[in-house]
C-alpha atoms as a printed R data frame, in Angstrom:
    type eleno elety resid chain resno       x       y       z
1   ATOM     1    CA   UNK     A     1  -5.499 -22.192  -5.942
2   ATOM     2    CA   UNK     A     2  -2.908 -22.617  -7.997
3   ATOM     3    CA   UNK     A     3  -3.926 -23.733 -12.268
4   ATOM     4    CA   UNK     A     4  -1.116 -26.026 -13.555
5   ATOM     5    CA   UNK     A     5  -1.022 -29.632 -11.991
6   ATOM     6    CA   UNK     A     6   1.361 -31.850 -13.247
7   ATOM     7    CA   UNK     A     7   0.058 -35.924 -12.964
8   ATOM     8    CA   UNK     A     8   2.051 -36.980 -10.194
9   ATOM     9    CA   UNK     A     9   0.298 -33.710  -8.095
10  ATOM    10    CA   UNK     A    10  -3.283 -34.414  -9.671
11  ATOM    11    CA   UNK     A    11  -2.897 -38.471  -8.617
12  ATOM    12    CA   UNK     A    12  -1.351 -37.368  -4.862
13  ATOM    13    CA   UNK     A    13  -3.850 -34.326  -3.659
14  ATOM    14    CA   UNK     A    14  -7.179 -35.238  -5.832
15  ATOM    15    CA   UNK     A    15  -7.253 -39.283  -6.055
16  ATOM    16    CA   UNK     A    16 -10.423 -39.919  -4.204
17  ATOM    17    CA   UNK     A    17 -10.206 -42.417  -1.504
18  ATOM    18    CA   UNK     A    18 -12.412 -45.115   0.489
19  ATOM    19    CA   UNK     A    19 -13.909 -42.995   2.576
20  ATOM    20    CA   UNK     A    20 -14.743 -40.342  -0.509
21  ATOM    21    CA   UNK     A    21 -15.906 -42.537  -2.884
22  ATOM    22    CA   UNK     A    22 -18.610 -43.614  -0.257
23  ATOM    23    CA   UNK     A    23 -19.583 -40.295   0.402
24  ATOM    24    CA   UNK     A    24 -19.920 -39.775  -3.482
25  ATOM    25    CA   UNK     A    25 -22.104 -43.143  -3.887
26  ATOM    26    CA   UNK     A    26 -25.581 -41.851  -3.768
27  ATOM    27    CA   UNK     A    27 -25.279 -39.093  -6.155
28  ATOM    28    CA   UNK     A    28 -24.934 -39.045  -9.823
29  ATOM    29    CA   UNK     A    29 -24.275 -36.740 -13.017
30  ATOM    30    CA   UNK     A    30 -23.646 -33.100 -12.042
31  ATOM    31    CA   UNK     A    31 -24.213 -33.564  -8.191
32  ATOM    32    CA   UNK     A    32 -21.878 -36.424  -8.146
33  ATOM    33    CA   UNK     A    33 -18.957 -34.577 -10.104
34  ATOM    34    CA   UNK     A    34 -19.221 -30.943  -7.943
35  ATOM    35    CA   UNK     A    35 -19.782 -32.624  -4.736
36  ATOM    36    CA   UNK     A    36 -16.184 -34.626  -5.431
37  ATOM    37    CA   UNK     A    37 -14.629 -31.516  -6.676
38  ATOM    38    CA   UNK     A    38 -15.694 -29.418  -3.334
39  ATOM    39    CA   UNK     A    39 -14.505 -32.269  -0.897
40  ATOM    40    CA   UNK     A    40 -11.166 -32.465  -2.500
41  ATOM    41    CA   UNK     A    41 -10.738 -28.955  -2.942
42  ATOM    42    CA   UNK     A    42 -11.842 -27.940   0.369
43  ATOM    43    CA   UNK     A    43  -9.195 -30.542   1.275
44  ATOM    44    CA   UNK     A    44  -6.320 -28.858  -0.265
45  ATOM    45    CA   UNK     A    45  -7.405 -25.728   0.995
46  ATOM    46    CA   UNK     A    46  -9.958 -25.697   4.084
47  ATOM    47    CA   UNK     A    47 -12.573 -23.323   2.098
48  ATOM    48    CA   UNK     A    48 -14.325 -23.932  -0.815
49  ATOM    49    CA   UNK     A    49 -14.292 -21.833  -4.753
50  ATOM    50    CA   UNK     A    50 -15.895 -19.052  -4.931
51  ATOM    51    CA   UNK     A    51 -16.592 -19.855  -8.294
52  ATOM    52    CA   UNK     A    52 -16.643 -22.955 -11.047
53  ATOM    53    CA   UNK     A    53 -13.350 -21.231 -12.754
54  ATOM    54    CA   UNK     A    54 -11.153 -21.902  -9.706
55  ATOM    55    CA   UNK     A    55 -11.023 -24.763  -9.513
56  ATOM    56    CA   UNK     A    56  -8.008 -26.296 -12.174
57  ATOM    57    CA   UNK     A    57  -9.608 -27.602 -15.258
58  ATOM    58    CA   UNK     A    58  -6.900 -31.154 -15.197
59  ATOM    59    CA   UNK     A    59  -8.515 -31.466 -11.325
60  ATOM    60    CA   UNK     A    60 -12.013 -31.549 -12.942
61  ATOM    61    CA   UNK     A    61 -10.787 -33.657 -15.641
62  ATOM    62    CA   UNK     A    62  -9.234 -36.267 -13.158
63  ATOM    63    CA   UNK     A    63 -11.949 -36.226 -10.595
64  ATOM    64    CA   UNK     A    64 -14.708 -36.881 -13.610
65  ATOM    65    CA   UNK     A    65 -12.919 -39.978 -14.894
66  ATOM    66    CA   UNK     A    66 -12.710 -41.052 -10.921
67  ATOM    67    CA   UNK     A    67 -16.709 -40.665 -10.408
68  ATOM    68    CA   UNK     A    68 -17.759 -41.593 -14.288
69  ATOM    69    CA   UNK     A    69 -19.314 -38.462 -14.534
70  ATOM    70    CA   UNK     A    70 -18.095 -36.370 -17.991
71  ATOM    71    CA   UNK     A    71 -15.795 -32.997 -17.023
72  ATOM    72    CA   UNK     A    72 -18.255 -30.985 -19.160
73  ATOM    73    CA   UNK     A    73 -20.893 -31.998 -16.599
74  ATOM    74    CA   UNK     A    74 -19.571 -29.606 -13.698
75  ATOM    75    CA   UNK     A    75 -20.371 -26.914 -15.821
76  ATOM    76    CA   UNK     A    76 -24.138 -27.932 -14.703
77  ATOM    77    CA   UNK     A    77 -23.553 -27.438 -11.261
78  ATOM    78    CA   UNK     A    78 -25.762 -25.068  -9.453
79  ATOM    79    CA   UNK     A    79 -24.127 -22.796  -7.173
80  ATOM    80    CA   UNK     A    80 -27.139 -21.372  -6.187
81  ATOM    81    CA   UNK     A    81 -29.128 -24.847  -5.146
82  ATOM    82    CA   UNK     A    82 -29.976 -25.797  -1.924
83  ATOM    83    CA   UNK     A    83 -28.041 -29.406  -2.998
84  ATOM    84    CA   UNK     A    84 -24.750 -27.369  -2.868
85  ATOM    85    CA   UNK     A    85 -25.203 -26.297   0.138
86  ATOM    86    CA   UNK     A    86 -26.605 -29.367   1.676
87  ATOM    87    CA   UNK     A    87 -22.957 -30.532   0.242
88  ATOM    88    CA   UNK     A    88 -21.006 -27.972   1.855
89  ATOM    89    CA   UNK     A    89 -22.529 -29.137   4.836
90  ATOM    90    CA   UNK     A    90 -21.606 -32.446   4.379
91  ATOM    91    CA   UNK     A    91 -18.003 -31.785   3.793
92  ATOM    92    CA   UNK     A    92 -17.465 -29.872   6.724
93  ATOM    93    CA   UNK     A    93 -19.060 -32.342   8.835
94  ATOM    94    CA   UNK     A    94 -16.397 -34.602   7.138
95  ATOM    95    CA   UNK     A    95 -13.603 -32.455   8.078
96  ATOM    96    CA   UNK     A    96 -14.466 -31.698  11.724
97  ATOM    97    CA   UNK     A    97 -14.993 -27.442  10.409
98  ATOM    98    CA   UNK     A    98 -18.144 -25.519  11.085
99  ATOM    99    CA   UNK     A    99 -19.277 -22.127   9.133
100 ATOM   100    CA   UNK     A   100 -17.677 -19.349  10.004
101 ATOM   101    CA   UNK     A   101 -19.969 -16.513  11.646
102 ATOM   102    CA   UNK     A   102 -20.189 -13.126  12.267
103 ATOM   103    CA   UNK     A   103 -19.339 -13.018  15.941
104 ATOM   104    CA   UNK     A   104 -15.954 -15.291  14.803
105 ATOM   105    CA   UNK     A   105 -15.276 -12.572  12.102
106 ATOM   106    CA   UNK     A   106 -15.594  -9.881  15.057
107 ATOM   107    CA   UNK     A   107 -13.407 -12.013  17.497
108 ATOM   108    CA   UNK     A   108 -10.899 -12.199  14.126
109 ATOM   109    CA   UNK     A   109 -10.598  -8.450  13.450
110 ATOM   110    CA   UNK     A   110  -9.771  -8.026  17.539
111 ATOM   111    CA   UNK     A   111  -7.454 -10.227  17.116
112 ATOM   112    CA   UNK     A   112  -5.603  -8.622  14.155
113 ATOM   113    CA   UNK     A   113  -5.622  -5.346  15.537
114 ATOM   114    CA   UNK     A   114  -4.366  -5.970  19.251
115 ATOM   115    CA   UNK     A   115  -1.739  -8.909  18.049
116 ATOM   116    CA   UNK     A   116  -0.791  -8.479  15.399
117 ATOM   117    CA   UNK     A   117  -1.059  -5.403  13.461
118 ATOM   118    CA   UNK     A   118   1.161  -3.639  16.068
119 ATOM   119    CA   UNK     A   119   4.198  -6.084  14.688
120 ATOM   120    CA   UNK     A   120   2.884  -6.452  11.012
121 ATOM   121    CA   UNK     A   121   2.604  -4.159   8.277
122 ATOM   122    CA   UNK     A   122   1.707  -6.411   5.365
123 ATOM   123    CA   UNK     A   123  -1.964  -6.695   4.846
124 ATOM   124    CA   UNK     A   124  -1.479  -9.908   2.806
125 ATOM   125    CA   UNK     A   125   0.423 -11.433   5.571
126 ATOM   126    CA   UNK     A   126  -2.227 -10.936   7.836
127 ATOM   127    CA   UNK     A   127  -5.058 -11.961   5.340
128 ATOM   128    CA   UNK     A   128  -2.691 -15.347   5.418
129 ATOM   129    CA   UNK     A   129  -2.560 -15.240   9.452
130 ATOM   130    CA   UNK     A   130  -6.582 -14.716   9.212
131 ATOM   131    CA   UNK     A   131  -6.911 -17.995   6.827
132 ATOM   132    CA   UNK     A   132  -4.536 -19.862   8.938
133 ATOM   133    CA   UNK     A   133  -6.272 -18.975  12.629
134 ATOM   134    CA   UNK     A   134  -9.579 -20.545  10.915
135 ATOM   135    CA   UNK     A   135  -8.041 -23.624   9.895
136 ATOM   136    CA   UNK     A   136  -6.284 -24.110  12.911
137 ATOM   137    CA   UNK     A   137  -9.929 -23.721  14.726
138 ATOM   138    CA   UNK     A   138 -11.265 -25.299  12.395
139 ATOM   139    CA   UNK     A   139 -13.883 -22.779  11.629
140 ATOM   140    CA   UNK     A   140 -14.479 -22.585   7.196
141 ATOM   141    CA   UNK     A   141 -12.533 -19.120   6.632
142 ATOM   142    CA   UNK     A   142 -14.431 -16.273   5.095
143 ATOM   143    CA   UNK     A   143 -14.341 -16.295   1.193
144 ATOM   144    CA   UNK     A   144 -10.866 -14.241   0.296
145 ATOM   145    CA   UNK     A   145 -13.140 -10.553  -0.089
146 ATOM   146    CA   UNK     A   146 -14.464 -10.993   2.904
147 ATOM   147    CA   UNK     A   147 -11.068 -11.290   4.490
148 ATOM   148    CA   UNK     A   148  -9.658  -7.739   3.148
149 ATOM   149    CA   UNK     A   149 -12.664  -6.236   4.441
150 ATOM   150    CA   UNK     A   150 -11.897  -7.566   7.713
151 ATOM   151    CA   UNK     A   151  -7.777  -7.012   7.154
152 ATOM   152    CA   UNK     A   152  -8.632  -3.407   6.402
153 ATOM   153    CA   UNK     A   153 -11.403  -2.798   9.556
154 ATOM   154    CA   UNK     A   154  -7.860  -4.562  12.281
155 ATOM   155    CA   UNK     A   155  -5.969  -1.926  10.599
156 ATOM   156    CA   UNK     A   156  -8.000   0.661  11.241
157 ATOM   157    CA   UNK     A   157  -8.990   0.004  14.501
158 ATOM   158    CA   UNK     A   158  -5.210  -0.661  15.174
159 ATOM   159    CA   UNK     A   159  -4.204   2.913  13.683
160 ATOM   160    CA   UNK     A   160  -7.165   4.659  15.870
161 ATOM   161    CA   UNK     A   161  -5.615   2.959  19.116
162 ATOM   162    CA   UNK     A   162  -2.607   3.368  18.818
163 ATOM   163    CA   UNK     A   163  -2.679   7.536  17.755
164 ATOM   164    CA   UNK     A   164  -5.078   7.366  20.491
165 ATOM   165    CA   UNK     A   165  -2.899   6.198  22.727
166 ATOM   166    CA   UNK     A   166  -0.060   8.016  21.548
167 ATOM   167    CA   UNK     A   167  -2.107  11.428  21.757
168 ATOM   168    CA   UNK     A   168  -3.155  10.664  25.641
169 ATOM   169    CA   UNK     A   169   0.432  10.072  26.654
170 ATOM   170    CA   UNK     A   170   0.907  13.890  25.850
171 ATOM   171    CA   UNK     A   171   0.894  16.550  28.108
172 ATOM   172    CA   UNK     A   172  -2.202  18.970  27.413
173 ATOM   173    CA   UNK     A   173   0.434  21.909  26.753
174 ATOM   174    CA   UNK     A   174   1.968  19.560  23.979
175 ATOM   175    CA   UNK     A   175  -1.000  18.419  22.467
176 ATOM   176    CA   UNK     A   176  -2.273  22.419  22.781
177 ATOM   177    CA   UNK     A   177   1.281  23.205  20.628
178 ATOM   178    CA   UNK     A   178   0.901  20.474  18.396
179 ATOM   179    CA   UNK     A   179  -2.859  21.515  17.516
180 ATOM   180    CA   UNK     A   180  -1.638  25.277  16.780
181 ATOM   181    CA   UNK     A   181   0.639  23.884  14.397
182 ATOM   182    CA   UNK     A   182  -1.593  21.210  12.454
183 ATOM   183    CA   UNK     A   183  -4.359  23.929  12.349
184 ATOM   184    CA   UNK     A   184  -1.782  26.469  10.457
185 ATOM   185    CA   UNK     A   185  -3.124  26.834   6.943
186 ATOM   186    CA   UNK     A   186   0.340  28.246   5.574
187 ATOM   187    CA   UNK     A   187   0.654  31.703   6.622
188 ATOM   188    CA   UNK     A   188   2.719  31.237   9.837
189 ATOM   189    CA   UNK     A   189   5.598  33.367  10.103
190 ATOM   190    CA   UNK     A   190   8.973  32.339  11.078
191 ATOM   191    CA   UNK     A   191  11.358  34.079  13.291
192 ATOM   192    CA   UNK     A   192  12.559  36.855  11.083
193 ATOM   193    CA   UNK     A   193   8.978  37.733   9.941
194 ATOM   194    CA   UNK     A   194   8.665  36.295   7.129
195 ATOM   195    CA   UNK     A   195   5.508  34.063   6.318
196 ATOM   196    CA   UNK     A   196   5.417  30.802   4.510
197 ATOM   197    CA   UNK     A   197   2.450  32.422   2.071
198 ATOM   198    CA   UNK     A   198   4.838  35.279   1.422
199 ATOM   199    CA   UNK     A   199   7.590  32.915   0.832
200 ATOM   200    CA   UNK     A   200   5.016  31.034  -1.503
201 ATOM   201    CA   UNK     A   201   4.890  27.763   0.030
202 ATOM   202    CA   UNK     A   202   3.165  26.151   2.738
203 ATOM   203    CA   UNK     A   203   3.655  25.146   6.465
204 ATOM   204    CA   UNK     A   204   5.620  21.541   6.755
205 ATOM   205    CA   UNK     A   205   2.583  20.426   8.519
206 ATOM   206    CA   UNK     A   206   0.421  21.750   5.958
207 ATOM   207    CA   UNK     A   207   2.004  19.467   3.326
208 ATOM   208    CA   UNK     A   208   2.413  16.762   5.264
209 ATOM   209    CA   UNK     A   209  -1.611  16.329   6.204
210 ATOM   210    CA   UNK     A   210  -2.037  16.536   2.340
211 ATOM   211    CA   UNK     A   211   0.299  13.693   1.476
212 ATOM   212    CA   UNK     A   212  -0.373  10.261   1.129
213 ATOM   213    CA   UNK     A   213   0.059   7.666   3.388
214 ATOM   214    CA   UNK     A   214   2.647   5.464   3.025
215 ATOM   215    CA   UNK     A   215   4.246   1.896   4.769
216 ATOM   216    CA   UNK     A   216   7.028   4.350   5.959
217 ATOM   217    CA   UNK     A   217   4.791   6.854   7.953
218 ATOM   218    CA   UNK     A   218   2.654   4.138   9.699
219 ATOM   219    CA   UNK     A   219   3.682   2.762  12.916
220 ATOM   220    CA   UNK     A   220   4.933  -0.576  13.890
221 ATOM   221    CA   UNK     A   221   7.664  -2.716  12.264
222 ATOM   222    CA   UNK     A   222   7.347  -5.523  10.087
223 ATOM   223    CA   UNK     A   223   8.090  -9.153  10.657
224 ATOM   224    CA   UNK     A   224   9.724 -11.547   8.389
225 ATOM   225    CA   UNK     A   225   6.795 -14.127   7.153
């Protein structure tokens, strides 16, 4: 989330309404502060902080004058309490999401790798397409590390299938050639005699299993987010 607010943004996305201010009404001090801060900010962005710091200090600052609670209060807040996550509970509930689980994060990584890696190259454009699936089910996303561990397992599953794929469309003389030549460790010798060791270099597809990947070699094409 982003840090700078200016007043017109803090009074539009984190005035508390009817409906929140009854929801805040039986708490008080700490609780009453963090529990407002977690509703609104799961509001602005269907998840909740991973931590006190992201949330934007002028947010806290508004929000505590809202609930009479001081700012320096939601620096009391347990994360670890069960309260927080009776709270998280709440707000869900308020917002029609559930908790995201592992068989959704399983369903999410099939879904990267046979939609939309194949058209998609950018991993943060897929982390985006993860957070956006979620809120569209309206299923809490999983917190933003969790996501590029799943981003990075589509990819991989995509990259498997598709050389897979590409390796089984091949005729078993081809893929016999192609072997031969990935298994050359340099000394192959060219028409006129002459090996590559002698020559003091290497095979092309010597050097080519030794460099690093890069956007360019990997398959698919991007799309324009």
């Amino acid at each position: 989330m982003r840090q700078d607010w200016e007043p017109e943004d803090l009074i539009e996305v984190w005035t508390l309404l009817e409906d929140d201010m009854k929801r805040v009404r039986n708490k008080s001090g700490a609780t009453r502060l963090g529990f407002a801060l977690l509703l609104k900010f799961f509001e602005v962005e269907a998840r909740f902080p991973e931590s006190a710091r992201e949330v934007p200090a002028a947010a806290v600052e508004y929000v505590a004058q809202q609930v009479r609670v001081p700012a320096r209060a939601w620096a009391d807040y347990d994360w670890q309490s069960k309260a927080i996550q009776r709270h998280r509970g709440e707000i869900r509930a308020a917002y029609g999401f559930r908790a995201n689980t592992e068989e959704d994060q399983d369903r999410l990584a099939a879904w990267l790798a046979t939609e939309l890696c194949p058209v998609e190259l950018s991993r943060d454009r897929l982390a985006a397409a993860v957070v956006a699936r979620c809120r569209n089910d309206h299923v809490e996303p999983p917190a933003p590390g969790q996501v590029r561990r799943l981003v990075g397992t589509a990819v991989k599953d995509f990259e498997k299938r598709f050389c897979r794929g590409t390796l089984d469309r091949l005729s078993h003389a081809s893929r016999s050639r192609l072997e031969d030549l990935i298994a050359g460790d340099g000394t192959e010798q060219d028409a006129g005699g002459d090996g590559a060791a002698a020559r003091g270099g290497r095979s092309h597809f010597t050097e080519l299993k030794t460099a690093p990947e890069t956007e360019a070699a990997r398959p698919g094409r991007g799309v324009a987010g």
